[in-house]
C-alpha positions, 0 to 999 in steps of 0.5 A, a space after each residue: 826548353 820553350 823556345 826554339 834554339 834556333 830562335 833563342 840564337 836570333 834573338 842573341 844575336 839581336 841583342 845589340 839592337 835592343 841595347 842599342 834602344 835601351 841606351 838611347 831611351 836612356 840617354 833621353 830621359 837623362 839628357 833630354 831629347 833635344 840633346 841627343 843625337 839619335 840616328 839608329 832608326 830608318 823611320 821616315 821624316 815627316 807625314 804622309 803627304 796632304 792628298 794621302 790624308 785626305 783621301 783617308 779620310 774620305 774613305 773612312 767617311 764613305 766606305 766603299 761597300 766592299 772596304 772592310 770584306 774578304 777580297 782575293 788574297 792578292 789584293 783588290 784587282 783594280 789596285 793591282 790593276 794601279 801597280 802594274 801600269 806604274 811598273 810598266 812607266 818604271 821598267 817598260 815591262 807589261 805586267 798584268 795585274 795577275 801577276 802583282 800580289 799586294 802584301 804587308 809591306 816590303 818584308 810581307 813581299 820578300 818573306 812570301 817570295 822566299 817560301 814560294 819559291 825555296 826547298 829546304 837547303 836550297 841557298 840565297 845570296 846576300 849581298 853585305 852589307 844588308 839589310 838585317 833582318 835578310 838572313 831572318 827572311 831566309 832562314 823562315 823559308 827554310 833557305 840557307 843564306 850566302 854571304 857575298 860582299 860588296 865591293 869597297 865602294 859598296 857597289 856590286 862585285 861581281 866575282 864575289 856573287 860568281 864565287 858564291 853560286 854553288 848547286 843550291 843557288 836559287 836566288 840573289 837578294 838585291 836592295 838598291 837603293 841600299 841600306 845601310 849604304 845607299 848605294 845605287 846599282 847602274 843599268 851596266 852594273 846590273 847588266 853585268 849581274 845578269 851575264 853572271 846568273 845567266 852562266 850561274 844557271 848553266 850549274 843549277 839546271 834552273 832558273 836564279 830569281 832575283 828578289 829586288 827590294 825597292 822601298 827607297 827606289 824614289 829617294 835617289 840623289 842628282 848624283 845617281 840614277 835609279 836603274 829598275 833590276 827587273 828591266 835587266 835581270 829576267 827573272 825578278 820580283 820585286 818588293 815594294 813598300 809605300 813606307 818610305 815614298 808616302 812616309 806609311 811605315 806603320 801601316 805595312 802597305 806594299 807589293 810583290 810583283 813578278 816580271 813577266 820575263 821570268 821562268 814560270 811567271 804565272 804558276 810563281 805568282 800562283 804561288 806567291 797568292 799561296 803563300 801570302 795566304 797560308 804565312 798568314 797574312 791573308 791578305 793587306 790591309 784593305 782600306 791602305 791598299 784603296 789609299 795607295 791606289 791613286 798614289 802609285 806614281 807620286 814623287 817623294 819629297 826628297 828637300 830634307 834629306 838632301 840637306 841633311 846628307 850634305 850637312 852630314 857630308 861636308 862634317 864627317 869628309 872635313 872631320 876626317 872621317 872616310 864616308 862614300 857619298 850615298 846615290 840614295 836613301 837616307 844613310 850614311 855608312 862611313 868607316 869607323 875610325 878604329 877597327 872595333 866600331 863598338 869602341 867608336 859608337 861607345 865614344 859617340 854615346 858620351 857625345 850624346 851621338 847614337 848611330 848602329 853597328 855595321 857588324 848588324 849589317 855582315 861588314 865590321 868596322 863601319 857604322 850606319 848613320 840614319 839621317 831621316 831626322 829634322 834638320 835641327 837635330 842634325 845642325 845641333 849634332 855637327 859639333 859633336 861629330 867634329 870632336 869625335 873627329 878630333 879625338 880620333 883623327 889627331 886634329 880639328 877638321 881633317 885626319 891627322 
């Protein structure tokens, strides 16, 4: 057998995102793309911001000497130098550059965090619904994951990560902004966190790290407010990508950062400079990381996804579809009109609609609705949502 069973199973259970794909390739070549409503992917809308792009091109024309050389593992120090002063206007904490490893994006981050930190067997909570390729990023490390529900909400549920802490707990996998949900996590829900891991670690005889995945920490609504983990969780790193701030998704540019509260802060950080090194990744891409260094504290441009989010909204809410309102992000995860959300995404391909699974994300009978699209397509996609309303919900514009 050349593969792995273990692998050869990943990929099974992957399956639906690559039939999902195919269909939508499909569909297009069929009906042409301005006729069909495609919201599978998270890819952000719109190009990386016009100061980015020029910046670019300057160092592409006037290299600086040691652009394109070998540098430390963790980075360039003056870039890492950029990340910690933004993460000190962000939490207030005083990170030195030390202990900032840039990394090949925000899954770089968490797959180097996961094996710097995890023994065989030892076991990491995730919180459902998550993002899909977490159980992945665990089992790499040789980690067990732990499954703890959110709450109806989708916000924290406290009980259920006291409930999953056994003996072998090592750390809690936590996205907020969340995807698929786009939850936001308030400062006192967070506080509530770190009283639970607090009496957790009375069981483990050591420290519970929380690994904080914050690619969409800058796409928070007026509704919501983004409370940074590592001002209230004491033994945090965090994640961070520019994909989502900066529109960079295909060049793979973040950074992990260990809070200088943490357990051992500097031999971690040692450790995760290690790791980066020998999973392969050596280290990030050079010219990215002298791109993003003066962009740290950018805004993103948040115009389109408003309006998309409340096109959106105002259509499945009217149409009778049961949809919490996201803090963040750019997705919608509303309930499926039948228990079998495969049965309702099947009806919403013959409306030319594609959205994915929320069993992709360990909560069946949901599906997730990726909004980062032109606002035209989603103008053109509100009548087909408002039939798919009217077959399911009895009538036209409310649930019957």
């Amino acid at each position: 057998m050349p593969v792995s069973p273990e692998i050869r199973e990943a990929i099974r259970q992957g399956s639906w995102i690559r039939k999902m794909f195919e269909e939508g390739a499909f569909l297009k070549a069929k009906k042409g793309l301005e006729n069909v409503f495609d919201f599978s992917l998270g890819n952000p809308y719109g190009d990386p911001p016009p100061l980015l792009a020029l910046e670019l091109a300057r160092l592409a024309a006037n290299p600086p000497p040691d652009l394109h050389k070998y540098m430390p593992n963790a980075g360039f120090p003056d870039v890492r130098q950029r990340v910690a002063e933004d993460l000190l206007k962000t939490t207030g904490l005083a990170y030195a550059p030390g202990l900032v490893v840039m990394t090949v994006g925000a899954a770089g981050a968490l797959n180097v965090a996961l094996r710097a930190i995890l023994s065989p067997g030892d076991e990491v909570i995730v919180i459902a619904p998550y993002f899909v390729e977490y159980l992945f990023y665990v089992r790499n490390a040789g980690g067990v994951p732990v499954v703890a529900q959110s709450a109806d909400d989708f916000q924290l549920d406290l009980e259920a990560i006291r409930a999953a802490i056994t003996g072998r707990t090592k750390a809690l996998l936590l996205n907020t902004p969340n995807n698929p949900t786009g939850a936001v996590y308030p400062a006192d829900s967070l506080r509530g966190l770190s009283r639970v891991l607090s009496e957790g670690e009375v069981r483990t005889g050591g420290p519970i790290y929380v690994l904080s995945d914050e690619p969409y920490r800058k796409i928070v609504y007026p509704e919501a407010v983004f409370s940074p983990p590592a001002a209230s969780l004491r033994n945090t790193l965090v994640a961070y990508s520019h994909s989502k701030d900066l529109n960079l998704p295909g060049e793979r540019i973040g950074y992990l950062a260990v809070s200088p509260r943490a357990a051992d802060a500097a031999e971690l950080a040692d450790a995760c400079v290690f790791c980066n090194r020998v999973l392969g990744f050596v280290n990030a891409p050079s010219l990215m990381q002298r791109v993003v260094a003066g962009f740290q504290g950018i805004e993103a441009d948040l115009s389109v996804y408003r309006r998309n989010r409340e096109m959106l909204l105002t259509t499945l809410l009217g149409s009778g579809f049961s949809v919490v309102p996201p803090g963040g992000a750019f997705y919608l995860f509303p309930r499926s009109p039948v228990e079998d959300e495969m049965r309702f995404l099947a009806a919403a391909r013959e409306e030319n609609v594609l959205a994915v699974p929320g069993s992709g994300f360990g909560r069946k009978g949901y599906f997730r609705i990726a909004y980062c699209v032109d606002p035209e397509t989603v103008e053109r996609s509100l009548p087909a949502w408002k039939r798919l309303g009217s077959r399911f919900f009895g009538r036209k514009g409310g649930r019957g």
